[in-house]
C-alpha positions as CSV (number, residue, x, y, z in Angstrom):
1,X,-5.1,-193.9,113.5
2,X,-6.0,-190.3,115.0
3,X,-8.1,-192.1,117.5
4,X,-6.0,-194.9,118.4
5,X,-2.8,-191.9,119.4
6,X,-5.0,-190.3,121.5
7,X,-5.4,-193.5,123.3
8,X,-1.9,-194.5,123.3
9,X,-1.1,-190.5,124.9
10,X,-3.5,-191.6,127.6
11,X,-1.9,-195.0,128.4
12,X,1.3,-192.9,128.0
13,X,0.3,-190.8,130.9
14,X,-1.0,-193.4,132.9
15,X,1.9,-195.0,132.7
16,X,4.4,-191.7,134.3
17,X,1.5,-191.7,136.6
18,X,1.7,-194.8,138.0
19,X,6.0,-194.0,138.1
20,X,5.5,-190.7,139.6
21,X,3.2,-192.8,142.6
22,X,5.2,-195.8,142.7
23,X,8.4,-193.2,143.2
24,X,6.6,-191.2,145.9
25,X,5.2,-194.5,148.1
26,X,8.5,-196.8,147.2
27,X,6.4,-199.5,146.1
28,X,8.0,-201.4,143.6
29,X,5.8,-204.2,143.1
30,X,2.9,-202.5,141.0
31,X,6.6,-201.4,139.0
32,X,7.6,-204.8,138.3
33,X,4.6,-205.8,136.8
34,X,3.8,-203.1,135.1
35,X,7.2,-203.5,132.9
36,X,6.8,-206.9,132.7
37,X,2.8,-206.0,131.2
38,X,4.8,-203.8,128.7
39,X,7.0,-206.7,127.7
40,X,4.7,-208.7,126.9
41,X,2.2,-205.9,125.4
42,X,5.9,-206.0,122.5
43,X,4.8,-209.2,121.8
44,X,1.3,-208.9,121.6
45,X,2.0,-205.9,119.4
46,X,3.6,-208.3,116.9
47,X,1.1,-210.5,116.9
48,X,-2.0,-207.4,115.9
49,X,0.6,-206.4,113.1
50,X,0.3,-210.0,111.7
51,X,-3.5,-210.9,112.3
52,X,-5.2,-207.3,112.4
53,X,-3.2,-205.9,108.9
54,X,-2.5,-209.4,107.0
55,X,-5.0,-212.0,108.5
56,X,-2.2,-214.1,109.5
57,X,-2.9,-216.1,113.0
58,X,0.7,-217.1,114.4
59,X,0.3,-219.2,117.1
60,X,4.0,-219.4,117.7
61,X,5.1,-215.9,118.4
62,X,6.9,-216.7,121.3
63,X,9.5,-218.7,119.3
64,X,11.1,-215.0,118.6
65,X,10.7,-213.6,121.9
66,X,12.7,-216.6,123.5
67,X,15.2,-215.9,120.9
68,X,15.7,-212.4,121.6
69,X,15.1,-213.1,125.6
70,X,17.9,-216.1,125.3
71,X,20.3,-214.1,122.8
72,X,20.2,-211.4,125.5
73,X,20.4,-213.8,128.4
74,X,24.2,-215.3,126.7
75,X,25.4,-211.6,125.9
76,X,24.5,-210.5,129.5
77,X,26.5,-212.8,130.9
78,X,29.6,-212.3,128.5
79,X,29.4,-208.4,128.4
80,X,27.2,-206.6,130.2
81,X,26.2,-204.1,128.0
82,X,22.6,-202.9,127.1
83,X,23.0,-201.6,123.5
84,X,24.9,-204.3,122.9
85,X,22.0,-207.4,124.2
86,X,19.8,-205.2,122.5
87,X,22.0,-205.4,119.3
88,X,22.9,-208.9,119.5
89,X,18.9,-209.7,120.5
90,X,17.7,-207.8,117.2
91,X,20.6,-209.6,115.5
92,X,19.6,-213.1,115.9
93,X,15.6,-212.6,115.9
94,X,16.0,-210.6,112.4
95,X,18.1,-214.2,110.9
96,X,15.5,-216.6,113.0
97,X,12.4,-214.5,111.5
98,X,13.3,-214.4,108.1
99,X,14.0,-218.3,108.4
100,X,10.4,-219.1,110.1
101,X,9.2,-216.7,107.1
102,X,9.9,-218.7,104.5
103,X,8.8,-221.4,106.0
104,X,5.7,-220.4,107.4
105,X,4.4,-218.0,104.0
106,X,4.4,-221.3,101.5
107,X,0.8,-221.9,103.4
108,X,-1.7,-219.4,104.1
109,X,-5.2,-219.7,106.7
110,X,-4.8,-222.6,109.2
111,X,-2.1,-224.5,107.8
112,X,0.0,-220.8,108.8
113,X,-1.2,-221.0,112.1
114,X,-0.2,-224.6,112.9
115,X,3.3,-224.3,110.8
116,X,3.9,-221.2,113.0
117,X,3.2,-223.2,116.5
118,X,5.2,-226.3,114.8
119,X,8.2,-224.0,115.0
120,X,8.2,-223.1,118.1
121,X,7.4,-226.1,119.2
122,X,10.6,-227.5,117.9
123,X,13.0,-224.6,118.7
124,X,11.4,-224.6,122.4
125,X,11.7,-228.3,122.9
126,X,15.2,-228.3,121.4
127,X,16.3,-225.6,123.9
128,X,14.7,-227.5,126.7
129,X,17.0,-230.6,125.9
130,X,20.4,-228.2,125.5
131,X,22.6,-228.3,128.9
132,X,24.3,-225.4,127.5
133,X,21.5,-223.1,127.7
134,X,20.3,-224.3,131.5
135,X,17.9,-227.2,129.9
136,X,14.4,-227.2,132.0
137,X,16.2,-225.4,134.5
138,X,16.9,-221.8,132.3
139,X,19.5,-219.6,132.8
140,X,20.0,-218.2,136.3
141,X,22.4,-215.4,137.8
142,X,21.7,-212.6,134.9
143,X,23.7,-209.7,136.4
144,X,21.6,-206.4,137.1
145,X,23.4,-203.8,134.4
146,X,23.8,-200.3,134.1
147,X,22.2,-198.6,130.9
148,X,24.3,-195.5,129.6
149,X,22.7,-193.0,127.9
150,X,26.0,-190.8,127.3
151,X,27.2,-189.3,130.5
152,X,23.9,-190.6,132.2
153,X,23.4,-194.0,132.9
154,X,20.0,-195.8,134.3
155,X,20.2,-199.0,136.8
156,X,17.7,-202.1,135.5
157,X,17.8,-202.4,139.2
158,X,16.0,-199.3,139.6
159,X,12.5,-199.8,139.5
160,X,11.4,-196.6,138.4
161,X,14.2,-195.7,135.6
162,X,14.4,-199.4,134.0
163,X,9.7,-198.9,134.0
164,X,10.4,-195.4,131.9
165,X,13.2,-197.5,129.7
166,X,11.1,-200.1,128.8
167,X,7.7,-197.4,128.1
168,X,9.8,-195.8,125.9
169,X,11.3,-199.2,123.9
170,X,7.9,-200.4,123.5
171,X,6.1,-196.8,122.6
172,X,8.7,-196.2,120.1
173,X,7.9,-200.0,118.4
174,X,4.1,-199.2,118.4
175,X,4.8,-195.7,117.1
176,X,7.1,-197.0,114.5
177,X,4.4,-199.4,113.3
178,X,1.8,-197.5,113.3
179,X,3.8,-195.1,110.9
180,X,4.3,-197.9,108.6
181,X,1.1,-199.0,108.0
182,X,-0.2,-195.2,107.6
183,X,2.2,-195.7,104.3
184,X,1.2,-197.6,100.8
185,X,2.9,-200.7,103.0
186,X,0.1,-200.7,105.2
187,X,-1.8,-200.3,102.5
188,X,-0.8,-203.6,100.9
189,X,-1.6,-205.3,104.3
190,X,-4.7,-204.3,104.5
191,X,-5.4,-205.3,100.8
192,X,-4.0,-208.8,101.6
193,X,-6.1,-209.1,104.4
194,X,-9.1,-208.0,102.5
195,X,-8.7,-209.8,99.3
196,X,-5.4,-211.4,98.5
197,X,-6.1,-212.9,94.9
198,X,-6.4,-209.0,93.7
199,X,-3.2,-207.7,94.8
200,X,-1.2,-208.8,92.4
201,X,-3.1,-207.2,89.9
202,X,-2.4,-203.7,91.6
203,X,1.1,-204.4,90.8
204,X,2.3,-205.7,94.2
205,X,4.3,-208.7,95.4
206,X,1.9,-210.9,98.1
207,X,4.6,-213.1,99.1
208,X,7.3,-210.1,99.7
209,X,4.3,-208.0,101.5
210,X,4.0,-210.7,103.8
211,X,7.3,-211.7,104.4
212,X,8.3,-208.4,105.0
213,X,5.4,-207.9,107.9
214,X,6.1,-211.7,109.0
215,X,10.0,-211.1,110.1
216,X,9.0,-207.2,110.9
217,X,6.4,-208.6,113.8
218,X,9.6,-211.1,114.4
219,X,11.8,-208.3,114.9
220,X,9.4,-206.3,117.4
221,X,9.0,-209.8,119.4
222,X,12.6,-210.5,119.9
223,X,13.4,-206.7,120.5
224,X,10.7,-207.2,123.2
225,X,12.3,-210.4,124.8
226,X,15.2,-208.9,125.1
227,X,14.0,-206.7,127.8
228,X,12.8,-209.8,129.9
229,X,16.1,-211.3,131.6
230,X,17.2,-207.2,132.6
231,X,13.8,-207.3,134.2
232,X,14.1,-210.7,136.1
233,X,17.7,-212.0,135.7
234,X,16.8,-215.4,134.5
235,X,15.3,-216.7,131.5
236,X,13.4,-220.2,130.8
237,X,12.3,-222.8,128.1
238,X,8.8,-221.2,129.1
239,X,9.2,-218.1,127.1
240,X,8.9,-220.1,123.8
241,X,6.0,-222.3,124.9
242,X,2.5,-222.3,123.2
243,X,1.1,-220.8,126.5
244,X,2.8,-217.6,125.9
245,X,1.9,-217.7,122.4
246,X,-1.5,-217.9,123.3
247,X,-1.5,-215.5,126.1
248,X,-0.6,-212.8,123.5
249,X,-3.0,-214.0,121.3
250,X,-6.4,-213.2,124.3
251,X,-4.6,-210.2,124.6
252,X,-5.1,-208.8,121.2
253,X,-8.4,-210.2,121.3
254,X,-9.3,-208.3,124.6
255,X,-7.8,-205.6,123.4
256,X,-9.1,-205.6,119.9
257,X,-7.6,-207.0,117.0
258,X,-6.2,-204.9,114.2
259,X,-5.8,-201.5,116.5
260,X,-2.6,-201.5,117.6
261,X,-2.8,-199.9,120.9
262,X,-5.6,-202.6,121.8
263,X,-2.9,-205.1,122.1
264,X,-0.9,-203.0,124.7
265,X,-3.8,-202.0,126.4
266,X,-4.9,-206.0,126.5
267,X,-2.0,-207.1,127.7
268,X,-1.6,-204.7,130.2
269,X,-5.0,-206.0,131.1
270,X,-4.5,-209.6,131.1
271,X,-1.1,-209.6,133.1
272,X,-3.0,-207.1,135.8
273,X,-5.4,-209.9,135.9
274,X,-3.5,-212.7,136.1
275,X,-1.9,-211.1,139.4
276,X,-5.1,-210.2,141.3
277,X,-7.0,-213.2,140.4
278,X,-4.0,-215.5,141.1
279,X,-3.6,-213.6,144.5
280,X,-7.5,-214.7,145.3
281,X,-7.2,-218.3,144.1
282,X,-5.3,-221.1,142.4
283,X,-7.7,-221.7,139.4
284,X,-7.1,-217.9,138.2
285,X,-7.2,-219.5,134.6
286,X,-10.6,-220.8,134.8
287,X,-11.8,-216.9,135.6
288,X,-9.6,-215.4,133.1
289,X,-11.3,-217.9,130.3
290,X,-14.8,-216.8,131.4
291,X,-13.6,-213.0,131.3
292,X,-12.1,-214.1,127.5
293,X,-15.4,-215.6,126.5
294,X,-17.6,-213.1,127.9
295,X,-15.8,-210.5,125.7
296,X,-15.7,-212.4,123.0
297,X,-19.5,-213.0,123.3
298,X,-20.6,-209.5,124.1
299,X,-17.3,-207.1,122.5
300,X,-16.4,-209.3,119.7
301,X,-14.1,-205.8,118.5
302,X,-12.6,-205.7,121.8
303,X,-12.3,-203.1,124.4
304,X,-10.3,-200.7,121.9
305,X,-12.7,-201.4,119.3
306,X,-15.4,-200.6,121.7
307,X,-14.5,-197.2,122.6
308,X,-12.3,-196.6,119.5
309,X,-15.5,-195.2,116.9
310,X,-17.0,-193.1,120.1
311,X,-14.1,-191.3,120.9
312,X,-13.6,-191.0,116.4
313,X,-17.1,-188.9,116.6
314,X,-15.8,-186.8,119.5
315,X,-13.1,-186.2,117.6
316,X,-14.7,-185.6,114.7
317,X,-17.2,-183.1,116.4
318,X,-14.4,-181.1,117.5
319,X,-12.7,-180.8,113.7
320,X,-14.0,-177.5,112.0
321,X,-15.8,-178.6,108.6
322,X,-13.1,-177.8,105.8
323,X,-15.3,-177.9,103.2
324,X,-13.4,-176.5,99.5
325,X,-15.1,-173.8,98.0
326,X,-15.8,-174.9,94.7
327,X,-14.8,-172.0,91.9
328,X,-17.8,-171.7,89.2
329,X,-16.6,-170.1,85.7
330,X,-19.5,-168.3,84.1
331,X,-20.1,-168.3,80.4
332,X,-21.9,-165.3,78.4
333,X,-25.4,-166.1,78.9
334,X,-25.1,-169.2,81.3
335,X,-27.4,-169.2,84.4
336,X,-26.2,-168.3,87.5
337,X,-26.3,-171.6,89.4
């Protein structure tokens, strides 16, 4: 993990770098997208814990970011209060998570991964059918709120403030699970993915391992979505489609599966790409599927996974050998050794 913090400190301070200039210039496009790329790095985020630590594919992760986005939408527009979309959001995705869980973690291989789409499938489609939640259409007219940090408070209108907001939400989630699976948790993951018919004979529970990391990437999705309808004061049936699912998907893939950071750098990547190339021409997605099989052919561990062991030896090099000193005890007429 050493290696994988120094790369998330870098993205870190790329990321006030790219505030500081957008602040000095007053260009808030580059802004914009670069919280909406952190957004969506949240839910790519979830889907490395699940695939990268337990070998779980979900291909319907975007179920609980629509929850959390349309949870935060309907509080919004009741009482415009940050903490308490944020509450509400975490609220809801932690019931629909555990729900999905049980569901989804009676199969395992395949059979997950298509469960896991079949679910958001079904939610997405019945919130494309519900008037009451905008239908096709979405919800429009999300009012631009004030976040309060005691006296202080920070405009989601604001470009700049609402960009360091949103770093911070989704640093804290990576830093929080990437303490979590540096403890016998992560552990347990691992194990699972490894070899799953041995863990119970280490004395663990399989199915309450990976329920727990099932509703825990459910939880960092839907605190993720949340963010989305501050950022662009609408929300739509979209959110929960496969396409969104699958998006985070390439970008742990580009990224590199099972590093963590990979997924935030990927999706950083993948949204940055999206905008240039779409910018250039209208069949951006045929480029961005040659990009995705090139790396897959040629950096099958991702870009993370590339540089990830090079910058572990530079690392390593630069650690002082701490060698014990190993204590010999000397009996009468024993050779010195």
């Amino acid at each position: 993990m050493r290696a994988s913090h120094v790369l998330a400190l870098i993205f870190v301070a790329g990321a006030l770098a790219l505030a500081v200039i957008g602040a000095a210039t007053g260009d808030t496009f580059y802004l914009r997208l670069g919280t909406e790329a952190l957004i969506f790095a949240g839910l790519a985020l979830s889907v490395d814990l699940l695939l990268g630590y337990s070998g779980a594919l979900s291909l319907g992760q975007a179920l609980y970011f629509g929850v959390g986005a349309y949870v935060s939408a309907l509080t919004l527009l009741k009482v415009p209060s940050f903490w308490l979309a944020m509450l509400a959001a975490g609220g809801a995705t932690l019931v629909a998570s555990i729900i999905g869980g049980l569901i989804a973690n009676r199969v395992r291989g395949v059979y997950f991964a298509l469960i896991t789409f079949g679910l958001a499938q079904v939610v997405s489609k019945v919130v494309y059918n519900t008037r009451e939640l905008g239908a096709s259409d979405g919800m429009i007219g999300i009012p631009v709120i004030d976040i309060g940090f005691g006296p202080f408070s920070v405009s989601a209108g604001n470009p700049v403030g609402f960009f360091l907001i949103v770093l911070a939400i989704i640093m804290g989630l990576y830093w929080l699970t990437a303490y979590l699976l540096d403890t016998p948790f992560g552990r347990v993951l691992t194990a699972l993915k490894a070899n799953e018919k041995r863990v119970p004979f280490l004395g663990y529970s399989v199915w309450r391992a990976r329920m727990f990391s099932y509703v825990l990437a459910g939880l960092i999705a839907g605190l993720s979505g949340a963010l989305y309808p501050m950022l662009r004061g609408f929300v739509s049936p979209e959110l929960m489609f496969f396409a969104t699912s699958g998006n985070a998907v390439i970008s742990v893939i580009l990224g590199g599966v099972g590093t963590l950071i990979g997924a935030i750098y990927g999706s950083v990547l993948l949204v940055v790409l999206k905008s240039i190339i779409g910018s250039w021409t209208e069949h951006h997605l045929i480029v961005i599927g040659l990009i995705f099989m090139i790396c897959v052919m040629f950096l099958p561990k991702g870009l993370i996974g590339f540089i990830r062991p090079r910058l572990e030896e530079r690392l390593s090099e630069k650690t002082p050998d701490a060698t014990p000193l190993t204590s010999v005890s000397l009996q009468p007429g024993s050779a010195k050794p």
